[in-house]
N, C-alpha and C positions, 0 to 999 in steps of 0.2 A: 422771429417766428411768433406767431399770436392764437396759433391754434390750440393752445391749453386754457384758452380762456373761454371758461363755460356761461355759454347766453341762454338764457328761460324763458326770455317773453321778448319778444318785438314788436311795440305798434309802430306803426309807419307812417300813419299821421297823428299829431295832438294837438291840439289848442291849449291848452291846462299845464304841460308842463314847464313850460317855458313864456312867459307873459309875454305879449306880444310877437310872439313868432309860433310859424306853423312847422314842430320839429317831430323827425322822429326820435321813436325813444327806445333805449337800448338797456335793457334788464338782466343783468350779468345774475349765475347763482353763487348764491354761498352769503353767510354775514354770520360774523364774531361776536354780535347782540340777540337777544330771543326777547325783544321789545315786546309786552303782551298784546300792545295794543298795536303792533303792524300788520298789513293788512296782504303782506304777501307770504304767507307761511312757506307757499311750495317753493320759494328762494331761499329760504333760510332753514328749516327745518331739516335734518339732514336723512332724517328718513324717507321728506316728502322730494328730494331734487334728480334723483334717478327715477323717479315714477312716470315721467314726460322727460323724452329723448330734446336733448341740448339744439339748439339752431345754429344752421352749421354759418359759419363765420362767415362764409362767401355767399350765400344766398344775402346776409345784412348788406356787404358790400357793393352786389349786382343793383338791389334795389336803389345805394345810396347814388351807384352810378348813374343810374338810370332817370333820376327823378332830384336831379342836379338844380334845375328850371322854378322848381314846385317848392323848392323846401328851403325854410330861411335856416335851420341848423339840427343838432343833435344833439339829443339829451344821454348821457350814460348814467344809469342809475343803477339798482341794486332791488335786491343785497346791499351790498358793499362792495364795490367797483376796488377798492384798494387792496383788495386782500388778492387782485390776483397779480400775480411780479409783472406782466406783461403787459399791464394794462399800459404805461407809455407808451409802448410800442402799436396798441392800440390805438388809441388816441390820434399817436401820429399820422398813420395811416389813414383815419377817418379827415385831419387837418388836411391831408395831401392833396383829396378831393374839392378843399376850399372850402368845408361849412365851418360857420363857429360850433363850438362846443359847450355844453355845460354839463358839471359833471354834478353830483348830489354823492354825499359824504357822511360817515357817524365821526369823522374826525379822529379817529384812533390809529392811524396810519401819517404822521406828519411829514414821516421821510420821504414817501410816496407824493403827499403834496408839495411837498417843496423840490421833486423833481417837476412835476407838472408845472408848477409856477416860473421854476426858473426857466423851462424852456419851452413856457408860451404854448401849453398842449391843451389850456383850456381858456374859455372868455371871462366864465363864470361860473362860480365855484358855489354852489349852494351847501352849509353844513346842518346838521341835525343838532342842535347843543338840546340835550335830557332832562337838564336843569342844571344849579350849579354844579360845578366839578368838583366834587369830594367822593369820597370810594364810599360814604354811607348813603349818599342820597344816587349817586347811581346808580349802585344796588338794587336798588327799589324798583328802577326805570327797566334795566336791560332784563333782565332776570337769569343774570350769574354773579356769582360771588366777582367780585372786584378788586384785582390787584392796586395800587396804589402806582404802578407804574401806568397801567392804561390810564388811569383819570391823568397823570401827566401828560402821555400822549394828545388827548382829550386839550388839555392847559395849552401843548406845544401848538398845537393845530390853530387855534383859537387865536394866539399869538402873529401866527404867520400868515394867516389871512389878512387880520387888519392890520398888517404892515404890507400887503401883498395891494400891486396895482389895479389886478384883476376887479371886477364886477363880482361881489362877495354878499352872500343874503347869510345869515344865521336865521332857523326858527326850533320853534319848541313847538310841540302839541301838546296841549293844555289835557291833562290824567285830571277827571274830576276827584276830588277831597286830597288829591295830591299839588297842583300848581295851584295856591290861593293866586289871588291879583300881588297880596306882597313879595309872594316865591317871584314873578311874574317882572316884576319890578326888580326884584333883587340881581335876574339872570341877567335885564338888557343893561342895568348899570354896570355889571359885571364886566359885558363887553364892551363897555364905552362908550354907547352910542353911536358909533363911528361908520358902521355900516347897517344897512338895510335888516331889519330883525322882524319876523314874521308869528302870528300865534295860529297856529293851526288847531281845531277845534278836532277832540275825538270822535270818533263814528263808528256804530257800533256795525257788526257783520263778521264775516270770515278772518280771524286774527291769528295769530300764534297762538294766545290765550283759549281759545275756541278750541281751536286743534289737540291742542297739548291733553286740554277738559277729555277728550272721547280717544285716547291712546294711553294704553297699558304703564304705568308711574313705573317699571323698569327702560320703560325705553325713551323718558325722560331725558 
């Protein structure tokens, strides 16, 4: 069953998400981060994800039926696609139709990807790395206090990608007077080089940060 997994946005066609292919993309809600600078609050926010009723699961799938012809793949993104248990089973079903997949990840769920990896549910794995993985500097990033287990999670994921055969990007979005070039440098050595690493530049508009500014500091 996959009907617990709650979808918030569907575009149905993109250019931008996926380089080279014309995919649609698939916006699951909820995320275990309040990154200031993301740009989708009413997915993460937990006040703002009941306010617009969920997209019911089979209208995604009539479309992906239907439009087989047109579409080189699927994008699953977030939120945070891994926080819902079902999302393999998702996934598979969206496989079963023959598109490739790519999923976009904060990396804090390893178990979660290394089902997906081992059983071939995704092409390509894009993850979010915040800067390096220690509990003080992602603090800074997500905006909650930091177990020292999640930045392992964060360690483990990072680990299992670049041993993973899959098509794997890492990127950071560069937080002005937070990523100098040397943080910057610090991160991609970090990961080795080994796979595709990307800098995504900040832009300023409707963020969590925005949101959180104009809502009551009890309901923080």
């Amino acid at each position: 069953m996959i009907n617990n997994i709650r979808i918030g946005g569907f575009t149905k066609q993109s250019l931008s998400d996926w380089e080279g292919k014309v995919a649609a993309v698939v916006f699951t809600k909820g995320c275990n981060f309040r990154c200031g600078y993301c740009h989708n609050p009413s997915l993460v926010l937990p006040e703002l994800l009941d306010k617009a009723p969920d997209i019911p699961i089979g209208e995604v799938f009539d479309y992906l039926t239907s439009r087989k012809p047109w579409l080189d793949g699927v994008v699953v993104t977030g939120g945070e696609p891994t926080l819902h248990p079902n999302l393999p089973q998702f996934l598979s079903k969206i496989r079963e139709l023959g598109y490739p997949i790519k999923l976009d990840t904060n990396g804090s769920n390893p178990q979660m990807l290394e089902q997906i990896v081992d059983r071939k549910l995704a092409d390509y794995i894009a993850m979010d790395v915040k800067t390096l993985p220690t509990p003080g500097l992602y603090t800074k990033i997500i905006g909650l206090p930091m177990a020292d287990t999640i930045v392992q999670n964060v360690i483990n994921s990072i680990t299992l990608l670049n041993n993973s055969p899959l098509e794997v990007e890492f990127r950071t979005t560069r937080i002005p007077k937070i990523h100098t070039d040397e943080m910057i440098a610090l991160i991609k050595h970090y990961l080795g080089n080994k796979k595709h690493y990307t800098i995504n530049e900040y832009r300023d508009g409707e963020t969590v940060n925005s949101h959180q500014k104009n809502i009551p500091h009890e309901q923080l």
